[in-house]
N, C-alpha and C positions, 0 to 999 in steps of 0.2 A: 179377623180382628182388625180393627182400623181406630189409627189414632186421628185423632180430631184438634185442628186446630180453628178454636170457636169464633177466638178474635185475640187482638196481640199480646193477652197476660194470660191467656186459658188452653191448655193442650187439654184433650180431654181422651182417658181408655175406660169405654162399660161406665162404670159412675163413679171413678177417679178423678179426680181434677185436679192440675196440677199448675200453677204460677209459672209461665215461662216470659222469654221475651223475644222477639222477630226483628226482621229487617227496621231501619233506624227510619226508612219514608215508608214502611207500611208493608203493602201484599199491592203485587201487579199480575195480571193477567200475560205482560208482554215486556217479562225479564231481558234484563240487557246486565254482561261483565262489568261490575263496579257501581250498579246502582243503590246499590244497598238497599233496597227491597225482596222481599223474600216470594218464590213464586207460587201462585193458587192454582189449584188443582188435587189429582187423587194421585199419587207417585207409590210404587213400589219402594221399601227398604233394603241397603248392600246390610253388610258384615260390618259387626262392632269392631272395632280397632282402639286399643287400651296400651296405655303406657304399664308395660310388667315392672318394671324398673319402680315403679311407684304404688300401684293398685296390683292386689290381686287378683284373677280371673274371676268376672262376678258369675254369677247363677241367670244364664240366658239357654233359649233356643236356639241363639241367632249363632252361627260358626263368628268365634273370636280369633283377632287379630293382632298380632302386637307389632306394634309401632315400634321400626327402627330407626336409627339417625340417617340411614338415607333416604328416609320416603318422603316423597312431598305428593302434593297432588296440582296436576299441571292446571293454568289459569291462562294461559300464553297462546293469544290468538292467532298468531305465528304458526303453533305446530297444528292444524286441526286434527291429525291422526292421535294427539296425545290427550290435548284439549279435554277439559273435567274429568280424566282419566289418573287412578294412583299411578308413578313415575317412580323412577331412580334419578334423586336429585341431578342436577348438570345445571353449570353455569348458566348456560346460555337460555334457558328456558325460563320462562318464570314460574310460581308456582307454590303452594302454601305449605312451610312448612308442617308437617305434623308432628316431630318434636320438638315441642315447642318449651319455652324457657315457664312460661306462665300454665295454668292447669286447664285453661278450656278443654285441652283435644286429650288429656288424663284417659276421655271415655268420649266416643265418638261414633254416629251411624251416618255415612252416605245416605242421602235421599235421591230415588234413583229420577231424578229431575232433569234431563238436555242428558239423557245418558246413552240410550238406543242406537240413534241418529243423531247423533252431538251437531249441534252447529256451532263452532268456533263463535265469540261471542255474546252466544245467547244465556250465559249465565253459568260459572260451575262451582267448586265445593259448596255448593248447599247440605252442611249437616245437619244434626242431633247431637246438640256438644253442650256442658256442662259452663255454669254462668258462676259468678261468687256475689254479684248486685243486679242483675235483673237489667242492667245496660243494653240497653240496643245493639243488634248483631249487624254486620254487613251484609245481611240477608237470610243468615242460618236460624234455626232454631234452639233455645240454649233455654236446661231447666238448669236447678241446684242437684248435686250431687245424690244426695237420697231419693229424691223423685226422681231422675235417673235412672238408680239402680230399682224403685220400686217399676218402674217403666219395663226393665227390661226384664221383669219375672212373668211381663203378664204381655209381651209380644211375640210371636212366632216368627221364622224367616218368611211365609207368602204373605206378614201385617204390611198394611200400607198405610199412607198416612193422606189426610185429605184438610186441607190447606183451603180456607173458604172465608 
């Protein structure tokens, strides 16, 4: 199963189509931390991670996660051992929260992007997270909530997704 991003308002699963929105300067071949472009390519997907607190466990494949007040995921080209990797928040690190005040990250999938052989800088939290207007992401990909969840009835954990 491979989801398909066609161009920057269309993710596409079999003959679903669904209205999303990508990076705010588009799709780059040669991502860089903070450019807010989103990267092209065929990427592997992590683990849904879902605010319990709020949502209840949807109906997936995918092994679910819940999001606690201390997760972030590190963005901090400082540490490269931690770099686009989920973390136990700490000052000194930087790093995005995931529970957040707003509902983007309610329901969220890693895209496994700079994740193997991470190189510090080269780009991290590239998700699958949840939009309310269809706004330009910092480089993630973000549908609405029901396409979301019809998303994750119809993906497996070895779906990937291809970015093109």
């Amino acid at each position: 199963m491979t989801i398909f991003i066609k161009n920057k308002h269309t993710l596409q699963i079999d003959e679903f189509k669904f209205k999303c929105c990508i990076g705010k300067k588009g799709l780059t071949k040669n991502k860089k931390e903070g450019d807010k472009k989103t990267p092209k390519g065929t990427f592997e997907i992590e683990n849904l991670y879902f605010r319990k607190d709020r949502k209840k466990k949807p109906f997936t494949k995918l092994k679910c996660i819940e999001i606690k007040k201390e997760m972030g995921w590190c963005d901090d080209t400082r540490f490269s051992t931690k770099y686009n990797k989920l973390i136990k928040i700490k000052d000194n690190i930087k790093h995005e929260k995931l529970k957040r005040e707003d509902s983007k990250y309610d329901f969220f999938i890693p895209i496994k992007y700079n994740f193997k052989k991470t190189i510090a800088g080269k780009g991290s939290c590239i998700f699958i997270h949840l939009t309310n207007n269809y706004k330009p992401t910092a480089g993630c990909i973000a549908l609405k909530e029901k396409d979301f969840l019809i998303m994750l009835k119809l993906i497996k954990k070895n779906s990937k997704i291809k970015i093109f």
